[in-house]
Backbone as JSON, one array per atom type, in Angstrom:
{
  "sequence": "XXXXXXXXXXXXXXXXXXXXXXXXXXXXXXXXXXXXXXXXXXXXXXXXXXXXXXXXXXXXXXXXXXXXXXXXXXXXXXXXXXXXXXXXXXXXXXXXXXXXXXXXXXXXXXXXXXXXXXXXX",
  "N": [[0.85, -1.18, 0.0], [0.4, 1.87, -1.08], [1.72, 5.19, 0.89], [0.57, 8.19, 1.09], [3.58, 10.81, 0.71], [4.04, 13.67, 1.67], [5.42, 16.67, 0.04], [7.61, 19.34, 0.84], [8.4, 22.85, 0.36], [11.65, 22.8, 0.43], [12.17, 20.84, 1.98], [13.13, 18.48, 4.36], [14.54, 20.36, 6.02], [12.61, 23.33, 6.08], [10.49, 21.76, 7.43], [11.54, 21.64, 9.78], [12.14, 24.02, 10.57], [9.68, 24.89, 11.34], [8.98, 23.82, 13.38], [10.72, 24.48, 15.02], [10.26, 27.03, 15.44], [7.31, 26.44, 16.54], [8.03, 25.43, 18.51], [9.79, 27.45, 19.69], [8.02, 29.75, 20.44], [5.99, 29.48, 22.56], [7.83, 29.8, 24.19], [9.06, 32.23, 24.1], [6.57, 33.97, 24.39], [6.18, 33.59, 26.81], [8.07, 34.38, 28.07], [8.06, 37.03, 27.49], [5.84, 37.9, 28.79], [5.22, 37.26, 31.12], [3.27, 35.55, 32.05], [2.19, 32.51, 32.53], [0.06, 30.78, 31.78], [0.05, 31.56, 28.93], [2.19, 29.88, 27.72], [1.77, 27.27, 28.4], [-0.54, 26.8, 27.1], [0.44, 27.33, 25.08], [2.46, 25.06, 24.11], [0.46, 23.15, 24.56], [-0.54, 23.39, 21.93], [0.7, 21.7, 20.34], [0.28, 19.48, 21.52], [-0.97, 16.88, 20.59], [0.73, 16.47, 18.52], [3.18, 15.67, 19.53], [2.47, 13.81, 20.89], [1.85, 11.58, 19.31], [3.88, 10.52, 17.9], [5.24, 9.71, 20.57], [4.06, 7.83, 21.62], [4.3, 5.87, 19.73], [6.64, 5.07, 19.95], [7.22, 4.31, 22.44], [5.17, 2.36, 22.25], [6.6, 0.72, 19.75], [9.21, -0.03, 20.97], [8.48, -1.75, 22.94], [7.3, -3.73, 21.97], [9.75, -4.64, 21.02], [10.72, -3.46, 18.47], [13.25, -2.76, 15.99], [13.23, 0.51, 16.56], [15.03, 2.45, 15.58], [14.46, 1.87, 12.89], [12.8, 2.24, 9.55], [9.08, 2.51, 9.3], [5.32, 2.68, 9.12], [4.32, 3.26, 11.26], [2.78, 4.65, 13.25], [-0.08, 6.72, 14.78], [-1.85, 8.62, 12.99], [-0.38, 7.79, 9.93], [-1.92, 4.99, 10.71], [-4.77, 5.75, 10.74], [-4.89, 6.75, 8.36], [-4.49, 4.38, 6.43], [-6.79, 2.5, 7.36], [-9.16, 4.26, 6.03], [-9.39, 6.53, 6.58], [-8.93, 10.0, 4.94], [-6.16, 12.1, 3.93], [-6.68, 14.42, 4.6], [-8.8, 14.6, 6.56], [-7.58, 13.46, 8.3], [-5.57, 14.98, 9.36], [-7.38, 17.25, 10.03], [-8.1, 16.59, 12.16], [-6.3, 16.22, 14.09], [-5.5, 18.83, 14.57], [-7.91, 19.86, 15.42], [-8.19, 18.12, 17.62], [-5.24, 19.33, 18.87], [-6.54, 22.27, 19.09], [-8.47, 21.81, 20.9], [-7.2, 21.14, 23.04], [-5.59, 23.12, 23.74], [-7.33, 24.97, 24.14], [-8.73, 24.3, 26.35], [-7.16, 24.45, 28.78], [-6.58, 26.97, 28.19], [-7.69, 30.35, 30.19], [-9.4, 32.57, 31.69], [-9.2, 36.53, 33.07], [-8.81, 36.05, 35.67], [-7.19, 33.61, 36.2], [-8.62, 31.34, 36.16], [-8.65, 28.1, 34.25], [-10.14, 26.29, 31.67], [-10.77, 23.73, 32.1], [-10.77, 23.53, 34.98], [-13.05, 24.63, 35.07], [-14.72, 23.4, 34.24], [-14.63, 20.86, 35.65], [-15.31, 18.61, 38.05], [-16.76, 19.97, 41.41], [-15.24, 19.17, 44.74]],
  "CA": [[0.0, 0.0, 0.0], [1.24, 3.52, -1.09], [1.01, 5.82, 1.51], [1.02, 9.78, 0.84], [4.28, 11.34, 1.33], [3.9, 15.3, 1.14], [6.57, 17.3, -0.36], [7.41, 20.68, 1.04], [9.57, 23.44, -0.49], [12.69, 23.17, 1.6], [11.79, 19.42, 2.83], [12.93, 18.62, 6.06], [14.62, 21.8, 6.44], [11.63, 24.06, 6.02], [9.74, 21.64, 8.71], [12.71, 21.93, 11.05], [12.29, 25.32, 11.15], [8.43, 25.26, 11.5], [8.98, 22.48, 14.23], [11.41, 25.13, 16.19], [9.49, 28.07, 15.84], [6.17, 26.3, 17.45], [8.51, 25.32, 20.09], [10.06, 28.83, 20.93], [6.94, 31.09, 20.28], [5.13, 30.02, 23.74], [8.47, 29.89, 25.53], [9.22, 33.8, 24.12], [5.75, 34.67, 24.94], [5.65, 33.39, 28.52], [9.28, 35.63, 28.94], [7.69, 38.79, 27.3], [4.55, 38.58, 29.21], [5.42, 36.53, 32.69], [1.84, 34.65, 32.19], [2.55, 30.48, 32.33], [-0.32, 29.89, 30.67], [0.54, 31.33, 26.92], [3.82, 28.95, 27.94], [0.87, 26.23, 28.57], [-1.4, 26.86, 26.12], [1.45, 27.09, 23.18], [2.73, 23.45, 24.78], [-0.48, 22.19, 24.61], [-1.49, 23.6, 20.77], [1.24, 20.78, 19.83], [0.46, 18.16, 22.15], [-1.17, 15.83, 19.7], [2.12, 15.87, 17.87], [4.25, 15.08, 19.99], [1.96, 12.33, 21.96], [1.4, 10.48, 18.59], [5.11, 9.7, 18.25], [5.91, 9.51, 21.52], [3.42, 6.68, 21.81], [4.52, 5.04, 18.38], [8.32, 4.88, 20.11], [6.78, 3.15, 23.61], [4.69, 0.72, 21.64], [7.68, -0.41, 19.28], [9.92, -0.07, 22.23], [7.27, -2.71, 23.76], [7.33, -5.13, 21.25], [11.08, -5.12, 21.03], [10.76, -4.01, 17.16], [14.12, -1.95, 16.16], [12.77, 1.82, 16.77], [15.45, 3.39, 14.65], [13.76, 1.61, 11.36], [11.62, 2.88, 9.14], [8.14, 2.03, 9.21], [4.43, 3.07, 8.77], [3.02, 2.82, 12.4], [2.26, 5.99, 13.68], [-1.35, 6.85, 15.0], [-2.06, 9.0, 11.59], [-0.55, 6.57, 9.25], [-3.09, 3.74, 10.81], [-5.71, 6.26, 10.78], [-4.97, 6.62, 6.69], [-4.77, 2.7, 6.18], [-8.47, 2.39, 7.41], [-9.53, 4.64, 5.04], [-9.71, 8.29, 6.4], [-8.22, 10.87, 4.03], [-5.48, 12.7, 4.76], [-7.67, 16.27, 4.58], [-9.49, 13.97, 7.66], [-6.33, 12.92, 10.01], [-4.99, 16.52, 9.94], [-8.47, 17.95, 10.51], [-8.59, 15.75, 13.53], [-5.39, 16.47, 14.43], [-5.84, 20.26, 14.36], [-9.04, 19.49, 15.92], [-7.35, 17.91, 19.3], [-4.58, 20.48, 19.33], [-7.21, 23.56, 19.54], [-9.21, 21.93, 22.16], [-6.18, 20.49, 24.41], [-5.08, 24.68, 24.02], [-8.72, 25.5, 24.78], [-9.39, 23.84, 27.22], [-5.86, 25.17, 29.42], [-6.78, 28.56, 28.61], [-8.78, 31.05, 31.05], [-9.48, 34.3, 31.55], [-8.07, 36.71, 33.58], [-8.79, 35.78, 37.01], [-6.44, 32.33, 35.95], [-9.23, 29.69, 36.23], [-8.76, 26.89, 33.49], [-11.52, 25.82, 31.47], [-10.35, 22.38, 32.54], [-11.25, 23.34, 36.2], [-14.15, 24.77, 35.4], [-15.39, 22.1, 33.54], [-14.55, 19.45, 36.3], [-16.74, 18.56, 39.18], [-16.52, 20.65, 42.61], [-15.35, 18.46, 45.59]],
  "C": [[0.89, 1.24, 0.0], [0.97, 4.53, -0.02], [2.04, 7.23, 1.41], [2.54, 10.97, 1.62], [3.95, 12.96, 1.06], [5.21, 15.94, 0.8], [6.51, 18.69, 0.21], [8.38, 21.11, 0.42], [10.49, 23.32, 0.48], [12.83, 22.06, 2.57], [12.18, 19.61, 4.32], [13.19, 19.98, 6.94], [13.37, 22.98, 7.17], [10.87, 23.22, 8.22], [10.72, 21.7, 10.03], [12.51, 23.16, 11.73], [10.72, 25.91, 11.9], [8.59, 24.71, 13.35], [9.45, 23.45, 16.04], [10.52, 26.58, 16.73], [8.21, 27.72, 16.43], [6.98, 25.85, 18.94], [9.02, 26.29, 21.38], [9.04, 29.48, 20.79], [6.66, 30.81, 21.81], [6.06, 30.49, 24.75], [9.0, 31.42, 25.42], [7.84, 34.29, 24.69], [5.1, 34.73, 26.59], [7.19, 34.65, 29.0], [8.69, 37.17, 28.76], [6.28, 38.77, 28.01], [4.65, 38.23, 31.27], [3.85, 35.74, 32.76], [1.95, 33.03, 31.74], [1.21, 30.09, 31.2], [0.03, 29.97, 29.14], [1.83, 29.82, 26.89], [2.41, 27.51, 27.3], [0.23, 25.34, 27.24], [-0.56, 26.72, 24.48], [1.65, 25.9, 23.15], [1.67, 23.08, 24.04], [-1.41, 21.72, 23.11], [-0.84, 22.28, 20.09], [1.21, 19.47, 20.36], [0.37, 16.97, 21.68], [0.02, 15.08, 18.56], [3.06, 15.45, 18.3], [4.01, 13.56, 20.98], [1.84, 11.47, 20.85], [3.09, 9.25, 18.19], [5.73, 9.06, 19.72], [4.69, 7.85, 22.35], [3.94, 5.59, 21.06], [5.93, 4.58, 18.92], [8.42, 4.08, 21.2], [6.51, 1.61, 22.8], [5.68, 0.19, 20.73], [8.56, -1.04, 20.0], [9.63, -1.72, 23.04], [7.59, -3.99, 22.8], [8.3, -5.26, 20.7], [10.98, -4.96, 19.47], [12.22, -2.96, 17.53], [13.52, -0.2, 15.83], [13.49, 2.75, 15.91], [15.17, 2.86, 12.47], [13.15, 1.87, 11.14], [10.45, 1.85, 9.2], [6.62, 2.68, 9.77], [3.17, 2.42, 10.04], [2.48, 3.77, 13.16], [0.26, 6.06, 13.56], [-1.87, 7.27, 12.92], [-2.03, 8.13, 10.55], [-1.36, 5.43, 9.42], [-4.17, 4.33, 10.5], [-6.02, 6.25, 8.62], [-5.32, 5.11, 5.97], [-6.05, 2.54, 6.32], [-9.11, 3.32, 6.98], [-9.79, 5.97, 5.11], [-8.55, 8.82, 5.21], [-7.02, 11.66, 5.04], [-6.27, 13.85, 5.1], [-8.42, 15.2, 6.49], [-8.51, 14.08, 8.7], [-6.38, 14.61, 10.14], [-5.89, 17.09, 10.26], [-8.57, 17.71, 12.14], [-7.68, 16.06, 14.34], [-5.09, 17.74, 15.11], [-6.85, 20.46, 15.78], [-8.97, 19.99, 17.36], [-6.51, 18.69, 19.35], [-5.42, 21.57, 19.99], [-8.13, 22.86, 20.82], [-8.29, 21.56, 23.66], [-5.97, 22.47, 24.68], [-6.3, 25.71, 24.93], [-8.93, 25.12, 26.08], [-8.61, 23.81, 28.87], [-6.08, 26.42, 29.66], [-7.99, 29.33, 29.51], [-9.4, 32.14, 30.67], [-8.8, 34.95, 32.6], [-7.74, 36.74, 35.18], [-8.0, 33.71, 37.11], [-7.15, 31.38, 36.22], [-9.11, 28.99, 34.53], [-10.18, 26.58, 33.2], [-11.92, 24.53, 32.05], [-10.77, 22.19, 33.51], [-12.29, 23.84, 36.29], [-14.94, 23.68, 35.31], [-15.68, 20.14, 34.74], [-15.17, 19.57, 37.56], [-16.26, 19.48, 40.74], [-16.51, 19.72, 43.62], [-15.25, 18.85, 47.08]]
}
């Protein structure tokens, strides 16, 4: 089975640089403002990307395959195999980022939607 590689201008490069700049933006905007959550909330817009590998590297890990070989096991890639589109994964993907970010952020008395949302004990 073929599965969709994307080409960018500037291949890995380009995403290297995308990769770094979502990583320093929240940690410049938590120094220029002193407010943890932008820190939080930037963290959290990428969480889905970094939990889908970082799962894919346990579970090979787990079943003793060799982790530095290539191969087509990643959440997404399974998600394509059973027949979503790509326009689908990344939607979904997107999706869970904005609500993990949402759902961190407050207002300005620092409550979390997260703690609003969760039961009073």
């Amino acid at each position: 089975m073929l599965i969709y590689q994307p080409h960018f201008p500037g291949g890995v490069c380009l995403l290297s640089v995308l990769g770094y700049t979502f990583a320093v933006l929240p940690v410049l905007a938590f120094l220029q403002t002193g407010d943890s959550r932008l820190f939080l909330v930037g963290i959290l817009c990428v969480a889905p990307f970094v939990f889908d590998p970082s799962v894919t590297l346990v579970r090979r890990a787990l079943q003793r395959e060799n982790i530095l070989q290539a191969h087509r096991s990643h959440l997404y890639q399974r998600l394509v195999r059973r027949g979503h589109s790509h326009a689908q994964v990344s939607l979904l993907y997107t999706a869970l980022a904005l609500c993990c970010a949402w759902l961190f952020s407050g207002d300005e008395d620092e409550t979390s939607r997260l703690e609003v949302l969760s039961p009073q004990s």
